[in-house]
C-alpha positions as a Markdown table, in Angstrom:
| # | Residue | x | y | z |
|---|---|---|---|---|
| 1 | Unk | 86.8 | 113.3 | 120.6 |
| 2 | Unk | 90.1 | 114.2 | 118.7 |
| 3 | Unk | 91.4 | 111.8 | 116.0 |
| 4 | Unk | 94.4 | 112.9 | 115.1 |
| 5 | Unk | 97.0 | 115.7 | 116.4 |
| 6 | Unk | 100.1 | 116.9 | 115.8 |
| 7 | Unk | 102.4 | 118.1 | 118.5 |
| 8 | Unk | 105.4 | 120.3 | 116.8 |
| 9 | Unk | 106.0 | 117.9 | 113.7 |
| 10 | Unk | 108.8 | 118.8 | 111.7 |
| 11 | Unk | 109.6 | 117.1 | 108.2 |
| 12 | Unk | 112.4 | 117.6 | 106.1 |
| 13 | Unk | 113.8 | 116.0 | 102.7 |
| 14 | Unk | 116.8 | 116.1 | 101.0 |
| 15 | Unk | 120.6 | 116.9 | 101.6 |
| 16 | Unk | 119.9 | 120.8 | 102.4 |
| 17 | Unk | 117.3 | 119.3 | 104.8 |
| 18 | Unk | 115.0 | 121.7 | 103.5 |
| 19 | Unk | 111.8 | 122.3 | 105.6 |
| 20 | Unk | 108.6 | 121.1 | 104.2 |
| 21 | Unk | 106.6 | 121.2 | 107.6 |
| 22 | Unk | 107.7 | 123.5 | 110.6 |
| 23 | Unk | 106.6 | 122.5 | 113.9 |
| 24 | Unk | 102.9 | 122.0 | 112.6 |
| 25 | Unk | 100.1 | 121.7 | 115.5 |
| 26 | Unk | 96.6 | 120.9 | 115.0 |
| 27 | Unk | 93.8 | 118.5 | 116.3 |
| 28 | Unk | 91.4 | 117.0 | 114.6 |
| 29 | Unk | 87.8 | 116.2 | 115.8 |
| 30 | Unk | 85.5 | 113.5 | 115.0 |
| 31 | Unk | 82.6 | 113.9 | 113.0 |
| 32 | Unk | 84.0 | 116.9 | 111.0 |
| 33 | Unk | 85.3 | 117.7 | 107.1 |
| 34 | Unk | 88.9 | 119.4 | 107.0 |
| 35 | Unk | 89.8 | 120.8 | 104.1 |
| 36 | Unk | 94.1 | 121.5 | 104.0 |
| 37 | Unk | 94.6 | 124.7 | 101.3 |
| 38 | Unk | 97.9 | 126.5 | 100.2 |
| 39 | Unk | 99.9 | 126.7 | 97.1 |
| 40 | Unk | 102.1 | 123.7 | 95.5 |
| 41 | Unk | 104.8 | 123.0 | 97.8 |
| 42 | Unk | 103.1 | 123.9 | 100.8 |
| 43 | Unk | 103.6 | 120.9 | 102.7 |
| 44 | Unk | 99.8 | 119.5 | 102.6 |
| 45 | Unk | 100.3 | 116.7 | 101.2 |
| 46 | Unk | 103.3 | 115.9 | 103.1 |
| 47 | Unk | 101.5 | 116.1 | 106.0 |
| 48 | Unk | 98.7 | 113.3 | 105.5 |
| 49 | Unk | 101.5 | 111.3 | 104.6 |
| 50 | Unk | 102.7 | 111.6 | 107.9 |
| 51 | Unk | 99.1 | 111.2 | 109.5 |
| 52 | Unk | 99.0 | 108.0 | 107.8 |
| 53 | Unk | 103.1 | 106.9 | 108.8 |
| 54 | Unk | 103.7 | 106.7 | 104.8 |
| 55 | Unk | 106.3 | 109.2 | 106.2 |
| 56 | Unk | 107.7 | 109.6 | 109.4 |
| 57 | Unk | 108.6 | 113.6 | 111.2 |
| 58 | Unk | 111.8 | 114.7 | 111.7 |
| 59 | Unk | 110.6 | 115.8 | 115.1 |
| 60 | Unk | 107.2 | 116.0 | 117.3 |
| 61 | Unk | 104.7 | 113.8 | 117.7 |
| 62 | Unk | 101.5 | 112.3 | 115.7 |
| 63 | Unk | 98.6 | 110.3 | 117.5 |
| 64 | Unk | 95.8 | 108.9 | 115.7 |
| 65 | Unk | 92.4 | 108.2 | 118.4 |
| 66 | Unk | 95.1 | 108.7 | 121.2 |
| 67 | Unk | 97.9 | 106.9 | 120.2 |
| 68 | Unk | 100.8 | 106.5 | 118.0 |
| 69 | Unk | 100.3 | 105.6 | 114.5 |
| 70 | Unk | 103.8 | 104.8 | 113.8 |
| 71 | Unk | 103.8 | 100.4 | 113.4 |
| 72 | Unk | 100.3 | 100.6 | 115.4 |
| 73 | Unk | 98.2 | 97.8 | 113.3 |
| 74 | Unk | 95.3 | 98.9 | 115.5 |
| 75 | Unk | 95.4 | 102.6 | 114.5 |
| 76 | Unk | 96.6 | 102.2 | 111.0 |
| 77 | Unk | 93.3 | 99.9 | 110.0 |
| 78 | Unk | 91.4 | 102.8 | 111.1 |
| 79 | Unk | 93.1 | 105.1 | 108.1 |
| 80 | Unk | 92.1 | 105.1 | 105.0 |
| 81 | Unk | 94.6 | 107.6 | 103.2 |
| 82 | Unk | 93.7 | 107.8 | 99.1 |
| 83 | Unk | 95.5 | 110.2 | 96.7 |
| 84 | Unk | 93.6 | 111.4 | 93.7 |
| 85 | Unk | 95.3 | 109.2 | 91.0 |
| 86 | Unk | 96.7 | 105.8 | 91.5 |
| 87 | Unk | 98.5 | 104.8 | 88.4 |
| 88 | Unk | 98.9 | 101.0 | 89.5 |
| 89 | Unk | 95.5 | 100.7 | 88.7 |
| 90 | Unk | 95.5 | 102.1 | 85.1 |
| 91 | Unk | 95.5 | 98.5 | 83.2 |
| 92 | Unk | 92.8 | 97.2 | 85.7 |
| 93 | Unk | 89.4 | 97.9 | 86.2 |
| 94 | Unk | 87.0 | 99.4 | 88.5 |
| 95 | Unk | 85.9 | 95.4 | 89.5 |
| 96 | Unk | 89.2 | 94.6 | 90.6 |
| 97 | Unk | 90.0 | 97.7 | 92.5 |
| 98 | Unk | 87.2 | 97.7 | 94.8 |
| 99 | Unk | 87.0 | 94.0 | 95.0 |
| 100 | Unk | 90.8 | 94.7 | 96.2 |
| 101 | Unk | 90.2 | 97.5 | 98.4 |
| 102 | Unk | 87.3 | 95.6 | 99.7 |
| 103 | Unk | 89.6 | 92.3 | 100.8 |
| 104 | Unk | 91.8 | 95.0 | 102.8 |
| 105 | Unk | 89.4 | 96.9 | 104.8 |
| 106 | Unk | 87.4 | 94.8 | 107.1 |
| 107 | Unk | 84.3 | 97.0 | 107.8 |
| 108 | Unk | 83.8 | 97.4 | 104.2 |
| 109 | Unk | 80.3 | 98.3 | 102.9 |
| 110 | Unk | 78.8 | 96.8 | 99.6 |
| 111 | Unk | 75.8 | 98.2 | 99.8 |
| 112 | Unk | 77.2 | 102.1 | 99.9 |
| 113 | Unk | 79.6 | 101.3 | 96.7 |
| 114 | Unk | 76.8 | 100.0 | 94.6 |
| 115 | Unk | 75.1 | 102.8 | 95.5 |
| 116 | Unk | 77.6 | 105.3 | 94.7 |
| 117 | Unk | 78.9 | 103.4 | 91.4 |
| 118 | Unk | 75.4 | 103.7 | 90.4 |
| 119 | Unk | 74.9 | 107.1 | 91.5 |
| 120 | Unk | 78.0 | 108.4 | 89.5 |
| 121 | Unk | 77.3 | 105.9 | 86.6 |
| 122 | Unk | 81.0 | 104.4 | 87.1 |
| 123 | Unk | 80.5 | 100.5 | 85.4 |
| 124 | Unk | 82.7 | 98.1 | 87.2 |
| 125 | Unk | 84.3 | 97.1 | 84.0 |
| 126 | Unk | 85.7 | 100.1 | 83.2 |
| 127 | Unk | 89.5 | 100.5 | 83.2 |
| 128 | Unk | 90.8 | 102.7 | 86.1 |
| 129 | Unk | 93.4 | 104.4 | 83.3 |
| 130 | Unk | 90.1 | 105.1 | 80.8 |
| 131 | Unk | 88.1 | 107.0 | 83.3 |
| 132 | Unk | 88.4 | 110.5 | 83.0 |
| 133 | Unk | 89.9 | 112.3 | 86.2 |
| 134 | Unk | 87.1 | 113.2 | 87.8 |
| 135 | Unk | 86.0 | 109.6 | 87.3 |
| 136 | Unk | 89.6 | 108.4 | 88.9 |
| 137 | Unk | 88.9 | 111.0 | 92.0 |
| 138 | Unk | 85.2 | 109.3 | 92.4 |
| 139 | Unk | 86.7 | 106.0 | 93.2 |
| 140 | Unk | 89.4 | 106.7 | 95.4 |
| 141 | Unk | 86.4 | 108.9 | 97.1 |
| 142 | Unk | 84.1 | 105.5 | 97.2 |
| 143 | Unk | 87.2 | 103.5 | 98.6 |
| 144 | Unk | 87.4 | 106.0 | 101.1 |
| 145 | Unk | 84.2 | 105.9 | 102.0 |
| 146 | Unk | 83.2 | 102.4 | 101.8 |
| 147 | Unk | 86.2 | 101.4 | 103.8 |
| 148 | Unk | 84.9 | 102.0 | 107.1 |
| 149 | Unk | 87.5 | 103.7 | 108.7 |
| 150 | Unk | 87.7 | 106.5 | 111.0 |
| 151 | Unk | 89.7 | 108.5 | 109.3 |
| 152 | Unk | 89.6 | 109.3 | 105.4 |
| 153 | Unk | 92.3 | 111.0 | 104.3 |
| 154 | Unk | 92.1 | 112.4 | 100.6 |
| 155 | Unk | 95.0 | 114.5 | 98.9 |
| 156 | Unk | 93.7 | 116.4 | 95.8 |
């Protein structure tokens, strides 16, 4: 089953309109790991911004499990999209993120974060900005997947 595609998205920025993605096409099945490589600049995180609707193309078309994302409540609390540092989280700690990112996803499981915060010895009163950065990467990780969504979108 695909999850998400792109049909000819195009996404600009600024005055120049400069091109960040150019007609971009690719499905994405379920069940499988991507992995999105290129140099700074390329355009990859740009991209699962649009996946997720943070930003919107210029041009084409994005459908998450067959349909728009775009203002799609349905589709959007299947996406969980978490970037590898969140600095609104430095002066709080690891207890009040998840206990936060648990309240917003719906299928979220317990059992798999004390597992993991075990696992990667992460104590849940830690603060987020103390951790080091791999540290910071493991929890938006265990957010991701505790969250129960279809889709997981990481960037870094």
């Amino acid at each position: 089953m695909i999850v998400a595609e792109c049909k000819d998205v195009t996404k600009s920025f600024g005055k120049d309109k400069k091109i960040v993605l150019d007609k971009v096409n690719m499905q994405l099945e379920d069940g499988n790991i991507y992995a999105l490589l290129g140099r700074n600049g390329a355009g990859k995180t740009t991209l699962l911004n649009c996946l997720c609707t943070k930003y919107l193309p210029d041009s084409g078309e994005i459908c998450i499990l067959g349909e728009e994302a775009y203002e799609n409540e349905k589709v959007l609390s299947e996406i969980c999209f978490m970037s590898d540092h969140m600095d609104v989280f430095d002066i709080r700690t690891v207890k009040y993120i998840l206990t936060y990112a648990s309240t917003f996803y719906e299928k979220w499981n317990l059992e798999l974060q004390k597992r993991l915060l075990e696992f990667f010895g992460i104590g849940m009163n830690k603060l987020y900005g103390d951790l080091s950065k791999g540290q910071q990467t493991v929890i938006g990780i265990i957010i991701g997947l505790c969250s129960g969504c279809e889709i997981v979108l990481l960037d870094e």
